[in-house]
C-alpha positions as CSV (number, residue, x, y, z in Angstrom):
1,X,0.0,0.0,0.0
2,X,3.1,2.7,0.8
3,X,4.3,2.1,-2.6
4,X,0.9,2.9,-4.5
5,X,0.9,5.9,-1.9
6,X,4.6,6.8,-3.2
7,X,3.7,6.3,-6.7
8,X,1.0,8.6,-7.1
9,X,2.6,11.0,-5.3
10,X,5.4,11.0,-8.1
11,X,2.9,11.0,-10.8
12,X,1.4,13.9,-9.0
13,X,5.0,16.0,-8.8
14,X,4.8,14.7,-12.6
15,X,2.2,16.0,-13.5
16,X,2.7,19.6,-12.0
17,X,5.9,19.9,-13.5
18,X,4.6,18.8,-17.0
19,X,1.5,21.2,-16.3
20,X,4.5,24.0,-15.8
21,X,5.8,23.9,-18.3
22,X,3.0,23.6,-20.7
23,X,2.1,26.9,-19.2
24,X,5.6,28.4,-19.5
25,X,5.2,28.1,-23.1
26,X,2.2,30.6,-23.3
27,X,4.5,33.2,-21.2
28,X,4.7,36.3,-23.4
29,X,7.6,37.7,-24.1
30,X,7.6,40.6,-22.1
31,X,8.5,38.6,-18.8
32,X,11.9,38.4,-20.4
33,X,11.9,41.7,-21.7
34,X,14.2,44.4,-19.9
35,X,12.5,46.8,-17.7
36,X,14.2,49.3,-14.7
37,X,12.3,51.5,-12.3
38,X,13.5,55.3,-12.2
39,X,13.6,58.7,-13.2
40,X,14.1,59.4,-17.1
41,X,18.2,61.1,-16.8
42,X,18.4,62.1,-20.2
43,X,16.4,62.0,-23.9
44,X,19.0,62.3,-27.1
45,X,17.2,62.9,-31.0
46,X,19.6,62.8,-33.3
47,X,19.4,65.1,-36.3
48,X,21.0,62.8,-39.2
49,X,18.1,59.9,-38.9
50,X,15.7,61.1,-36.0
51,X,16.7,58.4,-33.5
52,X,15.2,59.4,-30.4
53,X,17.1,57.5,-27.4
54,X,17.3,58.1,-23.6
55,X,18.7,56.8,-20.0
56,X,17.1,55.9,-16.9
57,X,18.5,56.6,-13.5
58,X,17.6,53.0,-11.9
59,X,19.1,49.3,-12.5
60,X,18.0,47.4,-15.6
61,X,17.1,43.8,-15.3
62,X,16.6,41.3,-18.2
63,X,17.7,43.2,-21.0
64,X,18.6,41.0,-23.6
65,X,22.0,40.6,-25.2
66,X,21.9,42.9,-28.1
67,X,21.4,45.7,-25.7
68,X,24.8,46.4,-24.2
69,X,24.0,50.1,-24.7
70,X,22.5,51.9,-21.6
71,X,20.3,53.0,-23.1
72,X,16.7,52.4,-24.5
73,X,15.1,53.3,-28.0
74,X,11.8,54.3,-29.2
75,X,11.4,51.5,-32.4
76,X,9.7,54.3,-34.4
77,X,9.7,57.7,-33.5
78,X,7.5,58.5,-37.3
79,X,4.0,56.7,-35.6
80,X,2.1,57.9,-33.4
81,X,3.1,55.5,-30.4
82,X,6.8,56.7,-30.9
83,X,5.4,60.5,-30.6
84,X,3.1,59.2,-27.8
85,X,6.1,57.3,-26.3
86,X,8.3,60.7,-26.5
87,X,6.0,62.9,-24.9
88,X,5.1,60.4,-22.0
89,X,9.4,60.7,-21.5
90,X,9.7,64.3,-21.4
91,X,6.9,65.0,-19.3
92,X,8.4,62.1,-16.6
93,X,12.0,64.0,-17.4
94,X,10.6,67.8,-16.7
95,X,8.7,66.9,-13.9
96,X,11.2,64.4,-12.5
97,X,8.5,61.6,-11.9
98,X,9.5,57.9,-11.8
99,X,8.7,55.5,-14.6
100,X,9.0,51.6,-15.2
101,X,10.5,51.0,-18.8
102,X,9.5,47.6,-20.5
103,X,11.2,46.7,-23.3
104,X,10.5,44.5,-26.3
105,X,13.5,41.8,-25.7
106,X,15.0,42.9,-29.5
107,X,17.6,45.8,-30.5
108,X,16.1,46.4,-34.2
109,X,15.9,50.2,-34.2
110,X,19.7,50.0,-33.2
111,X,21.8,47.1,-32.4
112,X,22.8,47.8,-28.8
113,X,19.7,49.5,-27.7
114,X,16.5,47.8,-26.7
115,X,13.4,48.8,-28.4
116,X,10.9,50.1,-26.1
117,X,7.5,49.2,-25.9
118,X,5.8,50.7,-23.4
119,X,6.0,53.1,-20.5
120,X,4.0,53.8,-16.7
121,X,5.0,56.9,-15.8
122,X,4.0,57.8,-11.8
């Protein structure tokens, strides 16, 4: 009888673990996305293709490989999200409120800079 007891207790821990990782499949991408947590230090446009980067005072976590820049970049600063995205920035940067950065886990806008995709400012 303690063996059938041990048994379906395995098949149980089984069970959750193939359960978990079903489920960790359907995680979107943004759980291994960078984010950081602080107050926007500094917005850069440059004139010769209208990239529009900037810094965050706070600790990044998660960022992916491509991104060995400090930095993060709005993907497309032509759409409206990207204008959106830059006025969200230098409202948080004038006023000197905190935001949470989360970013989309690729560096196409720029190769060592991850592309934003969305912003909470406080």
């Amino acid at each position: 009888m303690k063996s059938l007891v041990k048994g379906a207790g395995k098949m149980r821990i089984i069970s959750v673990l193939c359960l978990t990782l079903v489920l960790s499949c359907f995680i979107s991408n943004e759980s291994m996305a960078g984010s950081v947590y602080g107050t926007v230090s500094s917005i850069i446009v440059r004139a010769s293709d209208g990239l529009v980067y900037f810094t965050v005072a706070g600790t990044p976590v998660g960022k992916p490989s491509c991104a060995t820049g400090g930095y993060w970049i709005i993907r497309d600063e032509n759409s409206t999200v990207g204008k959106q995205q830059l006025a969200v920035l230098l409202a948080a940067l004038s006023t000197k409120n905190t935001v949470s950065i989360v970013g989309n886990d690729t560096c196409n806008r720029w190769g060592d800079g991850e592309d934003l995709n969305y912003i909470i400012a406080y």
